[in-house]
C-alpha positions as CSV (number, residue, x, y, z in Angstrom):
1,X,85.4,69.5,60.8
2,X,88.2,69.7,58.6
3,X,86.8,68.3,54.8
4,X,89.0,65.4,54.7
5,X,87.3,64.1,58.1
6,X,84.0,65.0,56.6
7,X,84.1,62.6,53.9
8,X,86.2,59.8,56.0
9,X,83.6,59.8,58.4
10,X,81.2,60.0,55.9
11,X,82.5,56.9,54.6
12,X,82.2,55.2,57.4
13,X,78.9,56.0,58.5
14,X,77.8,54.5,54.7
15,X,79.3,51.1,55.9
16,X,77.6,51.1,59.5
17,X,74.7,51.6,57.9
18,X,74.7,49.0,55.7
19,X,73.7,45.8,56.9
20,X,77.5,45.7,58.8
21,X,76.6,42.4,60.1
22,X,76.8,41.1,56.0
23,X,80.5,42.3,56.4
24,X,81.9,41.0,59.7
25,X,83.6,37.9,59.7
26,X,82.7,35.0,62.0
27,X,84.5,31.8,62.7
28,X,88.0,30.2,62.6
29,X,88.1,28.9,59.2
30,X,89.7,30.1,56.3
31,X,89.0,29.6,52.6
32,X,91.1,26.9,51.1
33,X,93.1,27.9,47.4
34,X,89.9,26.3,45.9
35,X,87.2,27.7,47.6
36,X,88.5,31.6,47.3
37,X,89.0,31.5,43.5
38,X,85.5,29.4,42.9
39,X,84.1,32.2,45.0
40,X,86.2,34.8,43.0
41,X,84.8,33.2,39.8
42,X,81.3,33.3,41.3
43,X,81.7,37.2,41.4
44,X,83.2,37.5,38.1
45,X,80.4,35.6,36.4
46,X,77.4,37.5,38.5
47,X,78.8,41.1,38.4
48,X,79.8,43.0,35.0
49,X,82.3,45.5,37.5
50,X,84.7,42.2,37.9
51,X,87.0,40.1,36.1
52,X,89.2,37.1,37.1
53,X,92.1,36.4,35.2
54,X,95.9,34.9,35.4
55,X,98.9,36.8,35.6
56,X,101.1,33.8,36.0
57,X,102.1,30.2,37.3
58,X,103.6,29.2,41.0
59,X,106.4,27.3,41.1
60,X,104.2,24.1,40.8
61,X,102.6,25.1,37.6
62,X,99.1,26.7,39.7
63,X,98.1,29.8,38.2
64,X,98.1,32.9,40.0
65,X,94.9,34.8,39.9
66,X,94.3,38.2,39.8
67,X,90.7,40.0,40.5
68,X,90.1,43.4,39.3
69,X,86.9,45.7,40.7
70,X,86.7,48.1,38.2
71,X,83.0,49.7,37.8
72,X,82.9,50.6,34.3
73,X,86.4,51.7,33.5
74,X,87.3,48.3,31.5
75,X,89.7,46.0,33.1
76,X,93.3,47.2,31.5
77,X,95.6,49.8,33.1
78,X,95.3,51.8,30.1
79,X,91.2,52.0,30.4
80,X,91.3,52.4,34.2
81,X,94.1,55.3,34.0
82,X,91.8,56.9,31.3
83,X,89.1,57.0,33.1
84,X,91.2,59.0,35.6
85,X,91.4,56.2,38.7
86,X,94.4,55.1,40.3
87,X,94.9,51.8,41.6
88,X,94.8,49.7,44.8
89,X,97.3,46.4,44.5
90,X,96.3,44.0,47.5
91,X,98.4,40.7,47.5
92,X,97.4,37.9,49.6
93,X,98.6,34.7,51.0
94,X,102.5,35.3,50.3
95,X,103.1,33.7,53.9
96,X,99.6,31.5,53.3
97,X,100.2,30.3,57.0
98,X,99.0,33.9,57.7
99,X,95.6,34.1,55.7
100,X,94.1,37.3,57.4
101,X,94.1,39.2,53.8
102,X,92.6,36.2,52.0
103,X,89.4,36.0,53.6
104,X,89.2,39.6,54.3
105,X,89.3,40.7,50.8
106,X,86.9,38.2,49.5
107,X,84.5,39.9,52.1
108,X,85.9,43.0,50.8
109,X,85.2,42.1,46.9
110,X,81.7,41.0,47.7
111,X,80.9,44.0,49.7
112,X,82.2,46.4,47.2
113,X,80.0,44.6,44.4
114,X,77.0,44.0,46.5
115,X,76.7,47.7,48.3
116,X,75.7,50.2,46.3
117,X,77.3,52.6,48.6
118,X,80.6,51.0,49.2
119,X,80.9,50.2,45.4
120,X,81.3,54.4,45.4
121,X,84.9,53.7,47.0
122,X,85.5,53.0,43.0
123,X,84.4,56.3,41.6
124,X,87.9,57.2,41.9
125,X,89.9,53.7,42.2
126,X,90.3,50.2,40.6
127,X,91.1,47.7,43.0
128,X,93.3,44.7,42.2
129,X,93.5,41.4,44.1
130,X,95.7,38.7,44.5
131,X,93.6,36.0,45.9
132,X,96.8,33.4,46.9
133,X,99.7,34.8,45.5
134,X,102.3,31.7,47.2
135,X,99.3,29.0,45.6
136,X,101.7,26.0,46.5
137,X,101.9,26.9,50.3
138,X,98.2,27.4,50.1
139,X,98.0,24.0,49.4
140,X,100.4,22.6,51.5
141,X,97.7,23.2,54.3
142,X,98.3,21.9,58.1
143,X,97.7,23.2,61.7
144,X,100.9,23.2,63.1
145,X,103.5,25.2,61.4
146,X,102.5,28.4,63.3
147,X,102.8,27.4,67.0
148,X,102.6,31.4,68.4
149,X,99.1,31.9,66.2
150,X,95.3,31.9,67.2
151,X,93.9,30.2,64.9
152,X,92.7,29.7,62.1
153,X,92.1,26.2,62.3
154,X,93.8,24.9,59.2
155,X,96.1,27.4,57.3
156,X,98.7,27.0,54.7
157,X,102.8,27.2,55.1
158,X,105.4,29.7,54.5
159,X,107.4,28.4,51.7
160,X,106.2,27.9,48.3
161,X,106.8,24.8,46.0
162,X,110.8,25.4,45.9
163,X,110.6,26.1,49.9
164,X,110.9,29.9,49.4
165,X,109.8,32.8,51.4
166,X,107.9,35.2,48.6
167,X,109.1,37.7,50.7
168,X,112.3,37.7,50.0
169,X,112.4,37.1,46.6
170,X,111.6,40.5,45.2
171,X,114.8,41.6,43.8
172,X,116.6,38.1,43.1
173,X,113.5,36.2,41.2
174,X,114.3,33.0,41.7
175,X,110.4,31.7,41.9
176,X,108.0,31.8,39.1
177,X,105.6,33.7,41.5
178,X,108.0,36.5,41.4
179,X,108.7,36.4,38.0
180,X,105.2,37.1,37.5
181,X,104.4,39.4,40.1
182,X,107.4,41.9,38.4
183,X,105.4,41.7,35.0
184,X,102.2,42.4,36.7
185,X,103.1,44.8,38.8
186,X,105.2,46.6,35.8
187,X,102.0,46.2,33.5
188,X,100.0,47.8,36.3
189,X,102.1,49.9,38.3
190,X,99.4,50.3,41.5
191,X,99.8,53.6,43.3
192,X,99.0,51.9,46.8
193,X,100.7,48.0,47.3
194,X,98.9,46.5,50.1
195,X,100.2,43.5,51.4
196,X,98.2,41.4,54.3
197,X,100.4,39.5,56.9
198,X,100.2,38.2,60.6
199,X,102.6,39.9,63.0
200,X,104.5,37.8,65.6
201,X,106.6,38.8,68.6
202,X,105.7,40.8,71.6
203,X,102.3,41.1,73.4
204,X,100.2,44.0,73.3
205,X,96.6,45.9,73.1
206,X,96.6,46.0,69.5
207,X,94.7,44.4,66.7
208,X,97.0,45.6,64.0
209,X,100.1,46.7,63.3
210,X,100.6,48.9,60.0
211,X,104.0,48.5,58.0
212,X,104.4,51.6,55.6
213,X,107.3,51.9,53.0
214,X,109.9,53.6,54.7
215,X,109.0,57.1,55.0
216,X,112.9,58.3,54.1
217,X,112.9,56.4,51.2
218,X,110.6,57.3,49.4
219,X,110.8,60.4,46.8
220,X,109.8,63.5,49.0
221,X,106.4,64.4,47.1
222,X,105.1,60.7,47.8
223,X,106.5,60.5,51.7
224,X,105.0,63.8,52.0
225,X,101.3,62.5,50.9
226,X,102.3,58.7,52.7
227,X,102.7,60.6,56.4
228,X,100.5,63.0,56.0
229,X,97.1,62.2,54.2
230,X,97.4,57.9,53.9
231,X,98.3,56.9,57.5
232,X,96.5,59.4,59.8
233,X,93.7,58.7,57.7
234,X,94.1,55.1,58.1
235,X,94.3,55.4,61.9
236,X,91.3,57.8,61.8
237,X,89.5,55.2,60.0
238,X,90.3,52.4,62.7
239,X,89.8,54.0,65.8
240,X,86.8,55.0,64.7
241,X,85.7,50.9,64.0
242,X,87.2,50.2,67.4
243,X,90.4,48.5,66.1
244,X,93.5,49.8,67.8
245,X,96.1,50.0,65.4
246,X,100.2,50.8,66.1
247,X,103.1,50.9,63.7
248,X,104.6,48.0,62.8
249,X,107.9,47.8,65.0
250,X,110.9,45.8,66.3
251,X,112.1,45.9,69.8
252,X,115.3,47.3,70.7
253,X,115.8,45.5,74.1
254,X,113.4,42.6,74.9
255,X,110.3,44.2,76.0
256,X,108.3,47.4,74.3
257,X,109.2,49.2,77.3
258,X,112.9,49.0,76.2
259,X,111.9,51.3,73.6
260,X,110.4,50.1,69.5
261,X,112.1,51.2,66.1
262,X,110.3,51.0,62.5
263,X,111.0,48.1,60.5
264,X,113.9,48.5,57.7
265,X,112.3,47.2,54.3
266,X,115.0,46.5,52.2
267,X,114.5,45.7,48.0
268,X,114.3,42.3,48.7
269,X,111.0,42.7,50.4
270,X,107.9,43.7,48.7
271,X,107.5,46.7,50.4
272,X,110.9,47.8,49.9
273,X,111.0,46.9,46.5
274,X,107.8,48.8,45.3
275,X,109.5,51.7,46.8
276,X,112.0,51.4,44.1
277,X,109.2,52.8,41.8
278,X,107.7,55.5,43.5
279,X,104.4,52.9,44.9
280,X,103.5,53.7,48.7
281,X,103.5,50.3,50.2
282,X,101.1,48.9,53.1
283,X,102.0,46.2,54.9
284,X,99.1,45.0,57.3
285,X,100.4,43.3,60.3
286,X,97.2,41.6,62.3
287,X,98.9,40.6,66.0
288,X,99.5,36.9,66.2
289,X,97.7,36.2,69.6
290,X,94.6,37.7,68.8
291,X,91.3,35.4,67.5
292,X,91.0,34.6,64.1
293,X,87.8,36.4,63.0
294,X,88.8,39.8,64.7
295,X,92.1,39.5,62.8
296,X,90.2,39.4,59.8
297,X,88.0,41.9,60.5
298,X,91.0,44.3,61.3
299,X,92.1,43.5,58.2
300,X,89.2,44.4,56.3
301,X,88.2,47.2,58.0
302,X,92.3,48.5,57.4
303,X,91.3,47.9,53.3
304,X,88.3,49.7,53.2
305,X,90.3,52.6,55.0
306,X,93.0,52.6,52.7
307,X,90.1,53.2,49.7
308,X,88.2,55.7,51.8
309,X,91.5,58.0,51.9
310,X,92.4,57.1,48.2
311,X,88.8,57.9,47.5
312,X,88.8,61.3,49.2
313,X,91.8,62.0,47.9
314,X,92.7,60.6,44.3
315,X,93.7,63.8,42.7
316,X,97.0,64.7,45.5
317,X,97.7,60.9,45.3
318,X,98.2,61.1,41.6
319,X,100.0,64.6,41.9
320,X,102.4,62.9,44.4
321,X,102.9,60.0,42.1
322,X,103.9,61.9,39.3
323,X,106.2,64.2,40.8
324,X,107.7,61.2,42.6
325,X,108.2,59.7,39.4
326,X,109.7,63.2,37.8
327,X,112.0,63.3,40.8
328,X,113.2,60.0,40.6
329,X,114.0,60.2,36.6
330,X,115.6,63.6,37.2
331,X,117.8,63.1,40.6
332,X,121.9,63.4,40.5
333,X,122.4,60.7,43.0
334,X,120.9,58.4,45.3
335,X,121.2,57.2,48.8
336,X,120.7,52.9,49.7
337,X,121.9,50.8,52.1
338,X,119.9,52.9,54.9
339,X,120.7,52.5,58.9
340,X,118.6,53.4,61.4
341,X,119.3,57.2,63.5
342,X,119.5,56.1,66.9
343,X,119.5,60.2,67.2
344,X,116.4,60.8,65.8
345,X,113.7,59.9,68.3
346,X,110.3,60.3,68.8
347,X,107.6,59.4,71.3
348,X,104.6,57.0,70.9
349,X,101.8,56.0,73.3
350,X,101.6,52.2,73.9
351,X,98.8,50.0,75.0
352,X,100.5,47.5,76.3
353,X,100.9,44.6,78.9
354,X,103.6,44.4,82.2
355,X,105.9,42.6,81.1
356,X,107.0,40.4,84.2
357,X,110.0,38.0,84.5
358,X,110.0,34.6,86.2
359,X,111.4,31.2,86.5
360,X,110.6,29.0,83.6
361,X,109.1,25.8,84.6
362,X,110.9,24.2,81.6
363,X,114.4,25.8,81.7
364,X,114.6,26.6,85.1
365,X,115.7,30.1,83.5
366,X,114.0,33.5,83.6
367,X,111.5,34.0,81.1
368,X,108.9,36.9,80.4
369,X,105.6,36.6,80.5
370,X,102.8,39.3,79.4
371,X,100.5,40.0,82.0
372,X,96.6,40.8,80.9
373,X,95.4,41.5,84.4
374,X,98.1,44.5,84.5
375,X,97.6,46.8,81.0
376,X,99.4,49.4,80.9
377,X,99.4,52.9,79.2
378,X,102.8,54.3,78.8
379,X,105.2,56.6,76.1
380,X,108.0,54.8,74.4
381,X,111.1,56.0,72.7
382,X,110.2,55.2,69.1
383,X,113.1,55.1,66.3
384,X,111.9,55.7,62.5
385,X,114.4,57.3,61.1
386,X,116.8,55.8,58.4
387,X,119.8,57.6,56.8
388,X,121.6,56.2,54.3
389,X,125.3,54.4,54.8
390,X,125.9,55.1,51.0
391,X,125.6,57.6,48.2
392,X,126.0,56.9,44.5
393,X,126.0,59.5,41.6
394,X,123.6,58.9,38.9
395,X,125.2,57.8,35.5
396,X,124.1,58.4,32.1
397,X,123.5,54.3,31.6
398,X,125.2,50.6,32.7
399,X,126.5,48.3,29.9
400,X,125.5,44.4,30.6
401,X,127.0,42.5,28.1
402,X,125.0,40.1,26.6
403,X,125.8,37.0,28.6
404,X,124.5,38.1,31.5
405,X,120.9,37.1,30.3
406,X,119.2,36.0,33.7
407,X,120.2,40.1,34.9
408,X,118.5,41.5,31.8
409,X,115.2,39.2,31.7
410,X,115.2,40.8,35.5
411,X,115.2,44.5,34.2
412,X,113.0,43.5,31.2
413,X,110.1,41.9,33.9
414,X,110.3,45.2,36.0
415,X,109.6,47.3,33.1
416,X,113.2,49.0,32.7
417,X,113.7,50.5,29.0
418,X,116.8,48.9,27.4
419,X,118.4,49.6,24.5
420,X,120.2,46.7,22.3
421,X,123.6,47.7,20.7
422,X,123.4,47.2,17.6
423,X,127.1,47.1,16.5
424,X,130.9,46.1,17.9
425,X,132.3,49.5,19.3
426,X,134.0,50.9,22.3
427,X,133.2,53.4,25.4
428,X,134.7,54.9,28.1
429,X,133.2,53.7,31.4
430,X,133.7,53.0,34.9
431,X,134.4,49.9,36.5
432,X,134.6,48.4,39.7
433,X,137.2,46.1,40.9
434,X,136.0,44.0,44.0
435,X,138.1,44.4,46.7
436,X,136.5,42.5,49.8
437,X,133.3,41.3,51.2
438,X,131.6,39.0,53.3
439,X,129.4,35.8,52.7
440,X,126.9,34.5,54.8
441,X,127.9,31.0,56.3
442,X,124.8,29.3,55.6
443,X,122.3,29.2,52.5
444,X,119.5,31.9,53.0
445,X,117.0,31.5,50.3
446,X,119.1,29.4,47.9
447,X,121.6,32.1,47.8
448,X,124.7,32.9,49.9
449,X,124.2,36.6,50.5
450,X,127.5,38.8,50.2
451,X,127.6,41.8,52.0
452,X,130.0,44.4,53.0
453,X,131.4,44.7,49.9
454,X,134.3,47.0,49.6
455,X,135.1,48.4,45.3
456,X,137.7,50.7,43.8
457,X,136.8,52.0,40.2
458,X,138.8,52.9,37.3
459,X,137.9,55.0,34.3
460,X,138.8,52.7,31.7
461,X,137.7,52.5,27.2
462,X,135.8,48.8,26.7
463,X,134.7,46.7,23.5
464,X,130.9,47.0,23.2
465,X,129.6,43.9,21.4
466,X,126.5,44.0,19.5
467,X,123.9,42.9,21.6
468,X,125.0,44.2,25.0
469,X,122.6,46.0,26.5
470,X,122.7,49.5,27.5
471,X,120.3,50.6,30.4
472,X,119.7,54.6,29.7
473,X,118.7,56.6,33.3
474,X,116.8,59.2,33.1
475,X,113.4,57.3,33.5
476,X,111.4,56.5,36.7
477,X,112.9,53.2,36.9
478,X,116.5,55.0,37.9
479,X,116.2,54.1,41.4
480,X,115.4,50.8,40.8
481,X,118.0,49.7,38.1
482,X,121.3,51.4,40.5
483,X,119.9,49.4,43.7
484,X,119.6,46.1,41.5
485,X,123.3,47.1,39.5
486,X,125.7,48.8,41.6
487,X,127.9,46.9,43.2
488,X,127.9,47.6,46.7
489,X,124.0,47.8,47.0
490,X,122.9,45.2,49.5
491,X,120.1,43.8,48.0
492,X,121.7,44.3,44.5
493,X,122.6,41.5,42.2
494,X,126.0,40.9,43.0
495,X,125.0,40.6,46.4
496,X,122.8,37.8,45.0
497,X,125.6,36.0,43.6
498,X,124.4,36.5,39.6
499,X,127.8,37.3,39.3
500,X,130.0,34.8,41.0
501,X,131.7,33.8,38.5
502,X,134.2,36.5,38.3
503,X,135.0,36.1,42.0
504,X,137.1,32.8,41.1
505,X,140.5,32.9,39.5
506,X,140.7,30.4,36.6
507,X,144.5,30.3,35.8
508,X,147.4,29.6,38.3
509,X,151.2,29.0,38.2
510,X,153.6,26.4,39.1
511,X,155.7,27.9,42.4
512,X,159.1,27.1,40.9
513,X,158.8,28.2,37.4
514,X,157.1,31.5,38.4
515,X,160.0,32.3,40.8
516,X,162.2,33.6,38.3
517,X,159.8,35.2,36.3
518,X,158.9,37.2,40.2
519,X,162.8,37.8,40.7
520,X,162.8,39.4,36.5
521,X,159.8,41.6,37.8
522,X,161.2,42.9,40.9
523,X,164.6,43.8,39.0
524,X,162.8,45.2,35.8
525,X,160.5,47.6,38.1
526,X,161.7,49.5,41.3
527,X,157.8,50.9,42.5
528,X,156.9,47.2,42.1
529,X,160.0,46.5,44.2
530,X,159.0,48.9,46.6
531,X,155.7,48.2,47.2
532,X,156.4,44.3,47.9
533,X,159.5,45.3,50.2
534,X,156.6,47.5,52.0
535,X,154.1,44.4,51.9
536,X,157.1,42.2,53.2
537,X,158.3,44.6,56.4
538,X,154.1,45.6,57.6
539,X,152.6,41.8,57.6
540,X,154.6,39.2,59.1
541,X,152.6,36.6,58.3
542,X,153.0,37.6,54.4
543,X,156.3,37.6,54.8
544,X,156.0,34.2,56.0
545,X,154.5,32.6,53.0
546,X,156.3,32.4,49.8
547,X,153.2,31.2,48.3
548,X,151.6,34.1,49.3
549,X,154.5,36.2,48.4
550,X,154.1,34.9,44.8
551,X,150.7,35.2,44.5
552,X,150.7,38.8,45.5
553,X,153.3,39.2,42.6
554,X,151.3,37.1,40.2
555,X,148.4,39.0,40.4
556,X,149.9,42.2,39.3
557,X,151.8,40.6,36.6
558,X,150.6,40.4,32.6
559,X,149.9,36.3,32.6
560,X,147.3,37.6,35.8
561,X,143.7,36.8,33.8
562,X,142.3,40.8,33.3
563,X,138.7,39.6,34.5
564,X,139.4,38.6,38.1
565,X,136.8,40.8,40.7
566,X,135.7,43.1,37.6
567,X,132.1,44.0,38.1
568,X,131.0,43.1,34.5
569,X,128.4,45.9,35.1
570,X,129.6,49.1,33.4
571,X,128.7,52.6,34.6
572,X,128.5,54.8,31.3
573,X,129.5,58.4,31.6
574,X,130.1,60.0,28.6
């Protein structure tokens, strides 16, 4: 038996061992907001290997907890990376009407403190906890906001205070929770993020569904150790406690047997922003339809297989991490805005249900309908592969003038270095002008979303102000600061309108006095001339419009206000 198998099943024989029926979950009730942290205070008071503490406030002034299991290396990062650990990050309760993660890792923090053989998962990791990270929508608790989910009885609801989904919010920051969560995470900077969800759509054999970061993604050294050591050990671990586990997956038609591709994690979720610097995320996805207490168990049994890998591996993990980060700091370009390769496909084995359509008794139209007297064993075309739609070139540092404050405090809480300028100067950079793009029609978490957004850039010399900020690459935040700063990135923060305001002209002219200033341009320059005769003869409906006509003239003449569609962030290249 190959060493690494040795010591997984090892692991697991420890925990079958000892008393397992202390550590299974029974029931369909979950802890309320109050009951988890007085039971996390209970632990932190009894055991001297734990410590409760605040990391921040929801957006209705709670505080947001944070538990560390530490077993004698101190409860800082800078004492637990001395001691040689790395870190395990779980966050719970960021959809609170999905509370799998928050009971199972309070069975998990009081089985690691009371076992003397599971507490030697520490030896080689700390393990941080989020008890409720969205507090207010544990609090706003009810029993009907998740119609497709069995059970628990009571569980809290998907937006927080402000009505946002957490899991969106990772690159924009509107919430407080994510405000904090970006300090904490930068203070920390967890090798594994685990996140604990519920999965909803189709009908299966599965108890879980596991969501990894994007294997093309992330910096080779850390996919490498991600699909190679973390998830088959992960599987290894749950088949061998009897809890089927799949990948987490969309459908391509509208059954599995239509074929499944891997979920696309873009910055604005968790697990697509923690990709951004170099963390492997884990995304557990308990299915919808199954009891409570076996979803939590699944759960559970998924955390303590995530520290018996970390555990038997903690010196490759750390290797990975670091050459990820040396990559990332040290890399000419990057790729974003990924698509999926509908060329690149694999096989995967599926425990699944027929899927049989009949006549709905309440539309009178078809409708499918799983059927558990017929499983079914089968291979499906499985897509996982994501190329990306977009390169960009790496340059030496953006320039964010100084006004801009609500994009620098977002740099600052990730952890970016940033230098201040200290006097007035100028530099030669490149600028984007904005060409075209789309908005979304409707608000989607207080924002309207641009997208497909279309740039030309100019080389052009600037006035630097003191106090701008320059934002220097070559550090393992790189990837991170060009998906939240370049223009075109979809998640980045033009898409998330921080900088609207240079999208609307301010200054316009009068119709009849500007026509003779337009008639003075045409005669005073022939390629102007030119192009507007061009403009004219190709679009009728241009040549149509005088208003249009004029406009097209008045925005290449000098009274045109310079800053109209000028990405204010500057790409530094000397």
């Amino acid at each position: 038996m190959h060493p690494f198998n040795r010591a997984l099943a090892f692991a697991a024989l420890l925990i079958t061992c000892s008393a397992q029926a202390q550590w299974t979950f029974e029931g369909d009730t979950s802890a309320t907001w109050q009951q988890a942290i007085a039971r996390y205070q209970r632990m932190d008071s009894l055991y001297t290997g734990a410590q409760l503490t605040v990391i921040g406030r929801d957006d209705d002034g709670h505080p947001i907890h944070l538990f560390i299991l530490s077993d004698g290396s101190g409860f800082t990062p800078d004492s637990i990376r001395a001691s040689g650990k790395n870190i395990l990050w779980v966050t719970n309760g960021i959809h609170p009407g999905e509370p799998d993660g928050i009971d199972a890792s309070l069975m998990l923090a009081q089985a690691l403190l009371d076992s003397d053989q599971l507490m030697g998962l520490l030896a080689n990791t700390a393990v941080c906890i989020v008890p409720v990270y969205n507090v207010s929508g544990a609090i706003n608790r009810g029993g009907h906001s998740r119609v497709n989910q069995d059970g628990p009885v009571e569980y809290g609801f998907r937006g927080n205070a402000k009505n946002l989904d957490l899991n969106r919010d990772f690159m924009k920051m509107d919430s407080r929770n994510m405000q904090a969560m970006a300090r904490a995470l930068a203070k920390w900077d967890p090798d594994i993020y685990f996140e604990t969800h519920v999965s909803d759509g189709a009908d299966h054999r599965y108890i879980m569904a596991l969501m990894a970061t994007q294997k093309n993604k992330l910096a080779p050294p850390l996919a490498a150790f991600m699909s190679g050591t973390l998830i088959p050990g992960q599987y290894q671990w749950m088949e061998g406690k009897g809890s089927a586990m799949c990948p987490y997956f969309e459908l391509l038609g509208t059954t599995p047997a239509e074929g499944l591709y891997g979920f696309y994690d873009s910055p604005r979720y968790s697990s697509g922003y923690n990709a951004l610097f170099d963390r492997i995320s884990i995304i557990s996805e308990s299915h919808v339809l199954k009891p409570y207490a076996d979803r939590v168990n699944a759960t559970f049994q998924l955390l303590l297989g995530t520290l018996a890998v970390m555990d038997t591996h903690p010196k490759e993990l750390r290797q990975a991490r670091d050459q990820a980060r040396r990559y990332t700091s040290t890399a000419k370009e990057f790729g974003m805005n990924w698509t999926l390769d509908r060329t690149a496909v694999d096989s995967l084995r599926w425990k699944g249900y027929v899927a049989r359509t009949e006549k709905s008794t309440v539309t009178g139209l078809p409708r499918i309908r799983y059927d558990h007297k017929a499983p079914e064993d089968i291979t499906l075309a499985w897509f996982d592969t994501y190329r990306p739609s977009l390169h960009v070139i790496k340059p030496k540092a953006y320039l964010v003038a100084k006004q801009w404050e609500g994009v620098i405090q977002r740099l600052e809480w990730s952890g970016v270095p940033l230098t201040v300028v200290a006097r007035d100067g100028k530099r030669m950079v490149e600028q984007d002008s904005i060409v075209d793009f789309t908005t979304v029609p409707m608000a989607y978490e207080g924002h309207y979303l641009h997208g497909r957004i279309n740039t030309v850039r100019t080389v052009k010399q600037v006035p630097v102000h003191a106090g701008d900020v320059l934002v220097p690459m070559g550090h393992a935040t790189d990837r991170y600061v060009m998906e939240a700063l370049e223009c075109r990135a979809e998640d980045g923060f033009f898409a998330w309108n921080f900088f609207d305001g240079v999208l609307q002209q301010k200054e316009w002219f009068n119709d009849y006095v500007f026509e003779d200033i337009a008639a003075g341009m045409l005669q005073r320059d022939p390629v102007l001339k030119a192009a507007f005769e061009q403009k004219r003869a190709e679009d009728p409906a241009f040549a149509a419009s005088a208003w249009d006509q004029l406009t097209w003239l008045y925005r290449r003449s000098p009274w045109m206000e310079p800053g109209y569609r000028k990405y204010p962030v500057l790409r530094v290249m000397d």
